[in-house]
C-alpha positions in Angstrom: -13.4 15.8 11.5 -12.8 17.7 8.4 -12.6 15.9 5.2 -8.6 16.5 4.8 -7.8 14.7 8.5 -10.7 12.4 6.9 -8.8 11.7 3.9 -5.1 11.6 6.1 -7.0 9.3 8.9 -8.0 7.2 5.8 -4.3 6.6 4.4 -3.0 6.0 7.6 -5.5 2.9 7.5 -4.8 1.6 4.6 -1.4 1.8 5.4 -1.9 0.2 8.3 -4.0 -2.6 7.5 -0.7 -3.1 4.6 1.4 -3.6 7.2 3.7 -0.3 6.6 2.3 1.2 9.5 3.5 -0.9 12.5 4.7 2.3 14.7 2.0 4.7 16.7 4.6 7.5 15.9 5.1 6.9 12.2 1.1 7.0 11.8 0.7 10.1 13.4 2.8 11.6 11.0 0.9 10.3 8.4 -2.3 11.7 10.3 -1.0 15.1 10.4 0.9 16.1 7.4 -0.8 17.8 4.7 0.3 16.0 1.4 -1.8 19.1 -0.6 0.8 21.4 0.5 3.3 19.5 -1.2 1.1 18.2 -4.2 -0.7 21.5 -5.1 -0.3 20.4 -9.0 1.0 16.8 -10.5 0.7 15.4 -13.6 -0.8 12.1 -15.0 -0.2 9.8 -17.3 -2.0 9.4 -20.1 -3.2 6.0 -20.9 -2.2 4.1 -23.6 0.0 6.5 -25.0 3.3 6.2 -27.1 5.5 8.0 -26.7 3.8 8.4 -23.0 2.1 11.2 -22.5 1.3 13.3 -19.3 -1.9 16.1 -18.3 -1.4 18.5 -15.6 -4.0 17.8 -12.6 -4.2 20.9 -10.7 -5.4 22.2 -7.2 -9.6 22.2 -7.0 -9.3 19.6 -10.5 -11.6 16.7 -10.6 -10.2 14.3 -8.8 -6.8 16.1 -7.8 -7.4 15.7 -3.8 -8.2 11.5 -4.6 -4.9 11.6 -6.2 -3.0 13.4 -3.5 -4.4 10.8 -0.5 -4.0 7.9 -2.5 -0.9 5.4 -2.3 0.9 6.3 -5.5 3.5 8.1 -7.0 2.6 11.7 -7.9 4.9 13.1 -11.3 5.4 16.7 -10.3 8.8 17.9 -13.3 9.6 16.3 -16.7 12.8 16.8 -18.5 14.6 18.4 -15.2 12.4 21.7 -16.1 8.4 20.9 -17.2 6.4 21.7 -14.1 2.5 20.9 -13.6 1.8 25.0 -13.5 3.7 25.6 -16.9 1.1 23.5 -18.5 -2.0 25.2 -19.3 -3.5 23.3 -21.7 -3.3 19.9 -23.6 -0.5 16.9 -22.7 3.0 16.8 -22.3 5.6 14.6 -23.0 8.7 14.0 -21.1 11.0 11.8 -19.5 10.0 12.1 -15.2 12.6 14.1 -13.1 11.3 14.7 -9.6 8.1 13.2 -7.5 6.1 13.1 -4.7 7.1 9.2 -3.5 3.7 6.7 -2.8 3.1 6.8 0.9 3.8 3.8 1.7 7.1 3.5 0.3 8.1 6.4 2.4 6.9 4.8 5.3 8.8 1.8 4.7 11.7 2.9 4.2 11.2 5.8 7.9 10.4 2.1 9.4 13.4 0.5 8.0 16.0 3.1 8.8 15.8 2.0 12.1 16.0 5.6 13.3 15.4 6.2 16.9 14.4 10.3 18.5 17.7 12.3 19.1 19.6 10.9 16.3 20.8 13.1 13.1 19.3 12.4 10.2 21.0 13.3 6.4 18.7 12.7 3.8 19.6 12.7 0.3 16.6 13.9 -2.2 14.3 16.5 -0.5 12.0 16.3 -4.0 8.9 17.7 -3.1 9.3 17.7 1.0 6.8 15.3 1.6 9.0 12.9 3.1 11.0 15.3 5.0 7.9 16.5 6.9 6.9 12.9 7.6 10.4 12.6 9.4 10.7 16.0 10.7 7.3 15.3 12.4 8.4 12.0 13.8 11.9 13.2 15.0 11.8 17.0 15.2 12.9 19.5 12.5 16.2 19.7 14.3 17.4 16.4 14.0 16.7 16.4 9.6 18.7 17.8 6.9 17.9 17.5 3.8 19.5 18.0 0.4 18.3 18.6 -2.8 20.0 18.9 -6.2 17.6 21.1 -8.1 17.0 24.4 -6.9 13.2 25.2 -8.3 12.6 21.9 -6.6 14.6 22.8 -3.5 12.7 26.2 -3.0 8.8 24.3 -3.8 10.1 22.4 -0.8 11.1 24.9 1.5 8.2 26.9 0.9 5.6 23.7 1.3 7.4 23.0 4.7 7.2 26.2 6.2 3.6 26.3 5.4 3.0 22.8 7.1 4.8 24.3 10.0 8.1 22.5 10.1 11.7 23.9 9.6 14.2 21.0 9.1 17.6 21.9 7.8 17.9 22.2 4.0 20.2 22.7 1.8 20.6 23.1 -2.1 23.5 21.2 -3.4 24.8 17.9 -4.8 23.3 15.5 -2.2 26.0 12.5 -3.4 29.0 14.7 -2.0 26.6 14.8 1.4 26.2 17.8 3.6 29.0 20.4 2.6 29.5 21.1 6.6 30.1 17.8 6.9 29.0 16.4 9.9 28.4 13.1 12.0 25.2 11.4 11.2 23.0 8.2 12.9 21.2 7.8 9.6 21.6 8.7 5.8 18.0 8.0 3.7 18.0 8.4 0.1 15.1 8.9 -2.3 17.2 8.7 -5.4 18.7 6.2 -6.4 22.3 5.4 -6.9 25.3 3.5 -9.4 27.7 3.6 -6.6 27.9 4.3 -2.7 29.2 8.0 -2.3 32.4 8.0 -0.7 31.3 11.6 1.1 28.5 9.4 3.0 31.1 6.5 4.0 32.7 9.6 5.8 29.9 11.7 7.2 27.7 8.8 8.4 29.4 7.5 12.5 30.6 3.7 12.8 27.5 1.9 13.5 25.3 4.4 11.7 22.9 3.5 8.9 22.8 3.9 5.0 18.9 3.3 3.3 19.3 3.8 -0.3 18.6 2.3 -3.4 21.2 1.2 -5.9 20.7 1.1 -9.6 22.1 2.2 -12.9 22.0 2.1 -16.6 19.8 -0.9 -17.2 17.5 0.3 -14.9 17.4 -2.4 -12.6 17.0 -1.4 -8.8 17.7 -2.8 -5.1 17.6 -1.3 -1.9 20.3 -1.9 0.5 20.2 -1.0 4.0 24.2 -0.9 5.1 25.9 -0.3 8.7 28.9 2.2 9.0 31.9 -0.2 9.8 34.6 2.6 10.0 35.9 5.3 7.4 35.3 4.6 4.2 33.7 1.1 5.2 30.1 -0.4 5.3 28.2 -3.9 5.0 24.7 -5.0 4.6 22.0 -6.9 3.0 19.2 -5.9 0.0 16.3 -6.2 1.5 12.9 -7.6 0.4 10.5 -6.4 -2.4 10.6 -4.2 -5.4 12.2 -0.3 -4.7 12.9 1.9 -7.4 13.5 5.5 -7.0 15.0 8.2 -9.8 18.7 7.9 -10.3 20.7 10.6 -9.1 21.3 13.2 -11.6 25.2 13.0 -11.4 24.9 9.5 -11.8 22.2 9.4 -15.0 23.5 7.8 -18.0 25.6 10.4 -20.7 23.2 11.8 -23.9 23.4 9.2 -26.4 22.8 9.4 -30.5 19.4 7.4 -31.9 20.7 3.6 -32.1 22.0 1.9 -34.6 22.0 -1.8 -34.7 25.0 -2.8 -36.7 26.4 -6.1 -38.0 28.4 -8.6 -35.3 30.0 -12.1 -34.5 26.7 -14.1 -34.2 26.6 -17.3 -32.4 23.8 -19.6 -30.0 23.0 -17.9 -26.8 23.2 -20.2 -23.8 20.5 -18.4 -21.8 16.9 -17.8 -22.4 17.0 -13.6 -22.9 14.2 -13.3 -21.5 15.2 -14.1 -18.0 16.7 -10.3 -18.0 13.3 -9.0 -18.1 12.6 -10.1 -14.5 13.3 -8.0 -11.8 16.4 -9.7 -10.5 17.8 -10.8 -13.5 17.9 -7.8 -15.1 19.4 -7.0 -11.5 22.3 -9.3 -12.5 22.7 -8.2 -16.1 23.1 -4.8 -15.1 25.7 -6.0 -12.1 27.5 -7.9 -15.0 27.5 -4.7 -17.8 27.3 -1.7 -15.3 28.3 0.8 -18.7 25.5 -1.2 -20.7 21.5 0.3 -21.3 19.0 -2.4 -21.8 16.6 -2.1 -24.6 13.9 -4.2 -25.8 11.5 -6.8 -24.7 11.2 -11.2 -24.0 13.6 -12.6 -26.1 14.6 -9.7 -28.1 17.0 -8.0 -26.1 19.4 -5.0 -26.4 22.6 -4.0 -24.8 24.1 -0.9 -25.5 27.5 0.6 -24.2 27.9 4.0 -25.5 31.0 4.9 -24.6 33.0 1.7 -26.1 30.3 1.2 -28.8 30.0 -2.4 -27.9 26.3 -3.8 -28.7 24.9 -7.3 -28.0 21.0 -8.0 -29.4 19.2 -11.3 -29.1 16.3 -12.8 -31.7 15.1 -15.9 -31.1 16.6 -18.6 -33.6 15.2 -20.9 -35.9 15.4 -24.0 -33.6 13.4 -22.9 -30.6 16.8 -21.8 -29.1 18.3 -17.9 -29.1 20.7 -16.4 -31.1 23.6 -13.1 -30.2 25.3 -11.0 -31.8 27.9 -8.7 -30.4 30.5 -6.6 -31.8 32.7 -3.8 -30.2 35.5 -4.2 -27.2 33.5 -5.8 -24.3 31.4 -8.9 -24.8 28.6 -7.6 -23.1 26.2 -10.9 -23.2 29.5 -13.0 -22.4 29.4 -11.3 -19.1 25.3 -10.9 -18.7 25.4 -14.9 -19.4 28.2 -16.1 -17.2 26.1 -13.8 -14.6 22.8 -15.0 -14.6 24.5 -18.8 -14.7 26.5 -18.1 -11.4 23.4 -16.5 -10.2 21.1 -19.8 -11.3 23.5 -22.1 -9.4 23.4 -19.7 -6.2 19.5 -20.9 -6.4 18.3 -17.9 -8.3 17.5 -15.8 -5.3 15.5 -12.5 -4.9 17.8 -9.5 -3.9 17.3 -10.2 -0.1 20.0 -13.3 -1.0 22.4 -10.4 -2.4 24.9 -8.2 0.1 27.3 -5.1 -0.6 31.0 -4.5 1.0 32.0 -1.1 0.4 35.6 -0.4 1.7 38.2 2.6 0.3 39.3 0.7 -2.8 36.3 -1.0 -3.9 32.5 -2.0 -3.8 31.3 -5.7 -4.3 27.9 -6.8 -4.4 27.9 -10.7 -3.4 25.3 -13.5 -3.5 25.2 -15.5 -0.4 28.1 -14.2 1.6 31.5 -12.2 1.3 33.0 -15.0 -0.3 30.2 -15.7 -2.6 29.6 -14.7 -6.5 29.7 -11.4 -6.8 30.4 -8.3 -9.1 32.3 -4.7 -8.7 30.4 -1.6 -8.6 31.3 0.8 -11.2 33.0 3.1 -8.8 
């Protein structure tokens, strides 16, 4: 055995022994596709750094082909534009814009798609074709298309999947307005993330279908939702266990923004601990509850931030062990983030598989519980 199938046999059992790999099929994908092909150059993060820095690790580097068969995440652009291969020397800085997903997350989500041989796959983020290999292999080239926003990225792709020997559909394009053709799909998988569901998908997926994707937004809080077609325009399902986070669609990124400036406001006691906005589904619920709003900050010093109506809300703590706001601007922001979490406390305080999304043609509400429980609009 060569030491790449050594190194693919190798992942596959960890994976396995994980529990992501439950499927004979799904391994064998994992078995035969060559991740190098679609890794030849990634970049690392520098440790300890601020602001973060990253150093290109390039094909035959120390260490390069450990990086490639491990289970992580694997940067390969910065900025929409920086590129492993445009780095010759030194660090970079950058904010992350396209990746090769960890393994086992894209094995996951294969498994939890539910998708069965002969049905037509859409998926929304091609990134560096890693994952559409592992499904093209699984299901056949013919049964994937694949969309991807950027077109360096897009044609990185194309070339690393012709090399690997597989010839799925793909197309270069705005994946959230789905396959221009249109088109009736079993299954839509994104690896991007989401503020809203598409309405194009609602359309292009059949009634009974499947959506995987993960929704997120401005605060960067993330949950992934696995939904079933209903009819035209309509879908239900549940979040499902654990903690997904993918890039958010470009379309859907938060607006440029000027260097903050924390100005004066109406101060008074805050009835919640801030820092329960720092956990992964609180900060689910604050975003849920100020959808416009970035968070900054850390514990109990929180920031809200809505650029577009200038409203701010920052917490310190105050001078009696308690917690202190102030807000100014048109929307309360840490009104609504505290009447949130508190409906969310006395639902039990439950991890995002407790949470479920209705999408239908004039709205989308994320509910606790049930339909008729707590819930919140989507900023559609």
């Amino acid at each position: 055995m060569s030491t790449l199938a050594q190194l693919r046999a190798a992942l596959a059992d960890r994976l396995a022994e994980d529990g992501t790999l439950t499927d004979p099929a799904w391994r064998g994908a994992v078995e035969t596709v060559p991740r190098e092909l679609f890794t030849p150059s990634y970049f690392d993060e520098v440790p300890d750094s601020f602001p973060t820095r990253y150093r290109p690790v390039h094909q035959g580097d120390d260490g390069w082909l450990e990086g490639v068969y491990g289970d992580r995440t694997l940067i390969t652009q910065l900025d929409g534009r920086i590129r492993p291969g445009d780095v010759t020397e030194g660090t970079v800085t950058g904010s992350p814009s396209s990746s090769s997903t960890l393994p086992s997350l894209v094995l996951r989500m294969w498994h939890q798609l539910d998708v069965e041989s002969r049905q037509r796959v859409l998926e929304v983020g091609t990134g560096t074709g890693y994952s559409t290999a592992i499904g093209a292999h699984r299901l056949g080239s013919t049964a994937l298309t694949s969309i991807e926003y950027d077109p360096v990225v897009a044609q990185a792709a194309s070339a690393a999947l012709g090399a690997a020997g597989y010839a799925p559909r793909l197309i270069v394009g705005d994946g959230l307005r789905g396959d221009p053709e249109g088109g009736a799909y079993d299954r839509l998988i994104a690896t991007c993330s989401v503020r809203y569901i598409p309405l194009a998908w609602l359309h292009q997926v059949k009634p009974g279908g499947k959506i995987l994707v993960t929704l997120s937004g401005w605060g960067y809080a993330s949950g992934l939702v696995l939904l079933t077609v209903t009819g035209p325009g309509t879908a239900t399902g549940r979040f499902l266990p654990g903690y997904t986070s993918f890039m958010i669609a470009r379309p859907h990124d938060r607006p440029p923004r000027p260097a903050l400036a924390l100005l004066p406001g109406d101060d008074r006691p805050s009835t919640i601990d801030p820092a329960v906005i720092t956990t992964w589904t609180g900060g689910w619920v604050a975003q849920l509850a100020a959808p416009a709003a970035e968070r900054l900050g850390a514990g109990a010093e929180q920031v809200l931030w809505d650029v577009s109506t200038g409203s701010q809300a920052r917490t310190t703590p105050g001078p009696d062990g308690g917690w202190t706001v102030v807000q100014r601007g048109p929307v309360r922001l840490w009104d609504r983030v505290e009447a949130a979490v508190q409906r969310w406390q006395e639902a039990g305080a439950p991890h995002q598989e407790g949470f479920g999304l209705t999408v239908s043609p004039t709205g989308q509400r994320v509910w606790i519980g049930d339909e008729d429980g707590p819930g919140w609009d989507l900023p559609v």
